[in-house]
N, C-alpha and C positions, 0 to 999 in steps of 0.2 A: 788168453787170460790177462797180459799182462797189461795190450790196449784198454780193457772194463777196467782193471782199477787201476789205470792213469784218468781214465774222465771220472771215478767216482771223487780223485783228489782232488780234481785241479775243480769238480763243484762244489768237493765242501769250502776249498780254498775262498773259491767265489762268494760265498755266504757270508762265510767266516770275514772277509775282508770290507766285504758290502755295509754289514751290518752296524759296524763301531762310526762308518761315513757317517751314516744318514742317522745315528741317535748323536755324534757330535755338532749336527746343525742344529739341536735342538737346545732349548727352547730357542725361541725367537718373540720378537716385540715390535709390533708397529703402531705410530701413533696417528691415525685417523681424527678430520675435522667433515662435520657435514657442509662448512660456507668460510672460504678463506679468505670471503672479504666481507666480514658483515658491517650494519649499521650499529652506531652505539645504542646499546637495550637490547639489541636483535638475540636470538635466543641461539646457540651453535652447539650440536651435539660434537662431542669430543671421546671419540675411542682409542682404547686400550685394546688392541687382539693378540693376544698370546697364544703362540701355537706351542706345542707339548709332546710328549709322548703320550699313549693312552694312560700311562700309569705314572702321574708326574709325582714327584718325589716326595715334597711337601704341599703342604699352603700357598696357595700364588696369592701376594699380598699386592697391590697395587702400588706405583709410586708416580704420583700424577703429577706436572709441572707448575711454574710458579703462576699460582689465579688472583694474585692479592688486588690486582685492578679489576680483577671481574666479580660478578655475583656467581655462584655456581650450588650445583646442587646434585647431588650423587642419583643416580636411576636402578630400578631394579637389574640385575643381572640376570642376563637371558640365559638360558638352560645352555650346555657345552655340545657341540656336532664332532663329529667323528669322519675325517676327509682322508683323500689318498689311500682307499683301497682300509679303511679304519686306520691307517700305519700315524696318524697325527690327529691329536687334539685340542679341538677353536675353542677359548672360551674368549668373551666379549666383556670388557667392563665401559660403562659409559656414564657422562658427567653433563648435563646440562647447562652450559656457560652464557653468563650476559654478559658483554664487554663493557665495562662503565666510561669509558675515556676514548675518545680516538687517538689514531697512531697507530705504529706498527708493534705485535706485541707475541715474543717469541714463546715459544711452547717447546724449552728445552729442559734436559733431567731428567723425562715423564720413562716408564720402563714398569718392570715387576723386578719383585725379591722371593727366591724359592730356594729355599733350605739356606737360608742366609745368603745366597750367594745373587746379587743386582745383575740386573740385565736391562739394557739400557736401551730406547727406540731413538729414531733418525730423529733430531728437531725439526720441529715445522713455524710454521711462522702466522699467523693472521695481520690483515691491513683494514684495520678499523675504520670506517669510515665515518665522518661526522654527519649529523640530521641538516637536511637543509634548509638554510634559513626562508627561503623564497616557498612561498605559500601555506606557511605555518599557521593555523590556524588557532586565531584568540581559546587561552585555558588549556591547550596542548598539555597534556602530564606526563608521556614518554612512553602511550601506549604501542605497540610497535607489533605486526604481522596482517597477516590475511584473516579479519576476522567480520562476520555477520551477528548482528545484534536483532530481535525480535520483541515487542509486546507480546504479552497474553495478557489483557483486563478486560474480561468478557461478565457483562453484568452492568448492574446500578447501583448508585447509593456505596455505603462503605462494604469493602470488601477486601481480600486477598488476591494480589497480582504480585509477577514475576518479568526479571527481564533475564533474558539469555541469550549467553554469551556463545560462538563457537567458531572454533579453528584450530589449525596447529601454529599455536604462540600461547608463552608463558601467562596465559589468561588471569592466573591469583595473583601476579605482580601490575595485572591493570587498576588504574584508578576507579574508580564505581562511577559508574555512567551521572551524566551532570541530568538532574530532575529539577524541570520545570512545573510549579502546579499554579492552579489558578485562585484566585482569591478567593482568602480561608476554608480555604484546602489544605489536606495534613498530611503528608507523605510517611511510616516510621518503616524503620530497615528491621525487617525481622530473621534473618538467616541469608548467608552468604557462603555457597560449595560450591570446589572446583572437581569435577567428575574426569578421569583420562590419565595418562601420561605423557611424557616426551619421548619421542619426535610425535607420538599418534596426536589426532584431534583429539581438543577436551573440550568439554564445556561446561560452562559456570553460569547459573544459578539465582540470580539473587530475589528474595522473596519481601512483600512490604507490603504493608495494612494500609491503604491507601480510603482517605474520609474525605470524599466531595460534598459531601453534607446533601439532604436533600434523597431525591430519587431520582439526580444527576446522572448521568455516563461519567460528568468531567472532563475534563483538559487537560490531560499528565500529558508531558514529551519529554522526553530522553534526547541528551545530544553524549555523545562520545566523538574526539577528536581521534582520529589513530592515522599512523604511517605505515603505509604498503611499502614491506623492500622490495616487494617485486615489481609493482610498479610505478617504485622508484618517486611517490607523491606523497601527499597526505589527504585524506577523507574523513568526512566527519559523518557519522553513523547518525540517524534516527530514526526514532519511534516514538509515536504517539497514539491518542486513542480519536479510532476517527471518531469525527462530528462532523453536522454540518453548518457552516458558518454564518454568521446573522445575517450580515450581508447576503447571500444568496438565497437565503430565506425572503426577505424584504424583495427583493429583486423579482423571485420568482413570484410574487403575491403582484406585485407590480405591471409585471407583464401577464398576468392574468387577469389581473383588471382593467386593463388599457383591452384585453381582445377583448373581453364578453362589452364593454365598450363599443368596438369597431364593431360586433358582428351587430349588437341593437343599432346604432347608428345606417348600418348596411339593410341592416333589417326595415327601420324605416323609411330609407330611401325608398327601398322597393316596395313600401305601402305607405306613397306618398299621402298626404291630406287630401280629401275627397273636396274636386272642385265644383260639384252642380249637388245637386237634391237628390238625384238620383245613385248618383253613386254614393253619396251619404245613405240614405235609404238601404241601400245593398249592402254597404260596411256594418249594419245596424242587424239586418234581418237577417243576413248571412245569402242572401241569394239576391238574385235580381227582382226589381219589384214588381216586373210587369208581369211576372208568374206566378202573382198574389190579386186578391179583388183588396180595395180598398177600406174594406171594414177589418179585414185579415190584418193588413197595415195600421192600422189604428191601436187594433188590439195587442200588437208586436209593441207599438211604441209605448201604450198603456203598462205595458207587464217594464218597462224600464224606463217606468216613473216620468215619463213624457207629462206635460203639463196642460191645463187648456189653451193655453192661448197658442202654444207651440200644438197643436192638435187643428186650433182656428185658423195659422197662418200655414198648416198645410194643405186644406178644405179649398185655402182661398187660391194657394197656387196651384193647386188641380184644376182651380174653374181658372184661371187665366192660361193655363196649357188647353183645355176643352176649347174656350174660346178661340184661341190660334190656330187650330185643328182644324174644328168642324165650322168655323165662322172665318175664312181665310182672305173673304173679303175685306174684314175691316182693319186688317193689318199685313202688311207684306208678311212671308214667311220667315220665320228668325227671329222677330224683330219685338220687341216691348216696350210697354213705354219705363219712363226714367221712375214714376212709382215703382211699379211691377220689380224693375230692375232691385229699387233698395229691399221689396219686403222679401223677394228670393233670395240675397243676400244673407238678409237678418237670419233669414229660418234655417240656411245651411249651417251659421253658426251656430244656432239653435240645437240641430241634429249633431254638430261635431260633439255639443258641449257634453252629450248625453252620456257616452263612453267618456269616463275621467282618464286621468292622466294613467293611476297606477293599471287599470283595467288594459290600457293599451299597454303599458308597459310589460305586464304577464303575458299579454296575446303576442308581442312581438318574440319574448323569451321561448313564450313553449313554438314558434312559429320556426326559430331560427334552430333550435334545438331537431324538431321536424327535419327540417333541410338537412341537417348535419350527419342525422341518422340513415336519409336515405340515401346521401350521398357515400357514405362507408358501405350503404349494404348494397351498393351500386359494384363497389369495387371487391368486394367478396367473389371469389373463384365458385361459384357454384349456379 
């Protein structure tokens, strides 16, 4: 009997002695930074973590260190966790800081007060860094994080567009994106919201009546300058509304004029000018002529205003081909005299003149057009 209630003492002793430990560790304070070396602007969450019993006595008031160089700005507090078995209580107070100066800039005093009585965390320190001067880019206003910028102005003529902002950086302390517009053009800012909190992404907003006048697209771009600290440069953001430029307008008309060009040129290459009667004749009636009687040809040339005497000087160069034919005695084969030679001459020109210029110009168009077509349905898989 006596061994049982020697262990029942020496457990409650255990309890009894364990307990007043581990409630005099309590409260405790630490002072948390998310970036101990930021840039000047850079935005740096700064915690408070006070650990408790479950059942803390009073109010835990916060007592945050000296900010008077930075910009800061208090953040919702997060709901309280329950660690170690429930035996302690996390609550989280957090402060959103911009460092305005570079240098080194201590974060001492910072603690909690509960039931009057201060509790004091470890000082910590940040080493602020300055913006660098090397690659700054002109109108620079000090916007500073990882941020994407977007148009939306989908439409013509005057209308409502928006540009938007997004990332995790103090977005409602950027400057408003620089707006470029085009002659008499009228940009007005009509509403400017910052959506999120800190540390999460936010994004902002800004909305404008934008009057290109007309049934224009327009010319709007946005430039924004900002500094990545993470990598460590500066970029300058934009957005525009596409178009396409005069210039490659002019150009592309250019070069489609110079081909349809090359291809009539190519086109009448290959239907050179007819050099004898006959192949005149053939360019005229669409076939060969000797697969016509000659009253057939007559009346071909007749239906395209052919004339008499162009009608009398083709009569006559049939009888001097008859004559070299079937009379081969009174001239070597080939051969004409130097009349003969000029009136075949005149009459070819005769027959060129008969198709004008534009009539050949359409036949070479719809000819080349031909080619073009059958050379794509050449290359069709089927």
């Amino acid at each position: 009997m006596r061994p049982l209630l020697f262990l029942i003492f020496l457990f409650a002793l255990t309890l009894s002695s364990s307990g007043p430990a581990a409630a005099d560790n309590l409260p405790t304070v630490r002072l948390l930074i998310s970036n101990p070396a930021p840039y000047v602007g850079e935005e740096v969450i700064v915690t408070l973590e006070v650990r408790t019993t479950p059942r803390p006595q009073s109010a835990i008031i916060p007592i945050w260190p000296n900010l008077d160089s930075s910009a800061s700005a208090e953040l919702p507090t997060p709901p309280a966790r329950l660690e170690e078995d429930q035996a302690v209580l996390v609550q989280i107070m957090q402060r959103a800081v911009r460092p305005l100066r570079s240098g080194r800039l201590p974060l001492s005093r910072a603690g909690v007060s509960i039931a009057g009585t201060t509790y004091h965390a470890q000082p910590v320190e940040l080493r602020v860094l300055p913006l660098p001067e090397r690659g700054r880019p002109d109108n620079f206003a000090g916007a500073i994080g990882q941020v994407t910028m977007q148009l939306q102005a989908e439409g013509r003529g005057s209308r409502e567009i928006q540009i938007v902002l997004s990332g995790p950086a103090a977005l409602e302390t950027f400057p408003a994106p620089q707006a470029k517009v085009g002659a008499n053009e009228r940009l007005i800012l009509l509403h400017d919201a910052t959506v999120g909190i800190a540390p999460q992404e936010r994004t902002r907003t800004l909305r404008y009546l934008y009057l290109p006048g007309g049934n224009d697209r327009g010319r709007l771009v946005f430039r924004l300058p900002v500094f990545d600290p993470l990598a460590h440069k500066y970029v300058v953001l934009n957005a525009g509304i596409e178009h396409i430029p005069t210039w490659l307008v002019h150009s592309a008309l250019l070069f489609f004029t110079l081909l349809v060009l090359y291809l009539l040129v190519r086109s009448y290459r290959k239907s050179r000018t007819p050099r004898t009667v006959e192949e005149a004749l053939e360019r005229i009636i669409g076939r060969p002529p000797a697969q016509l009687c000659r009253d057939e040809i007559f009346e071909i040339l007749r239906q395209h205003r052919a004339d008499r005497q162009l009608l009398t000087s083709l009569a006559s160069h049939w009888q001097s081909c008859d004559a070299q034919l079937f009379a081969p005695e009174a001239l070597r084969a080939g051969e004409l005299t130097a009349e003969e030679k000029r009136n075949s001459q005149r009459l070819l020109l005769q027959l060129i003149r008969i198709t004008s210029w534009l009539r050949w110009l359409l036949t070479a168009m719809e000819k080349t057009i031909k080619d073009q077509l059958r050379a794509r349905m050449a290359k069709l898989p089927f």
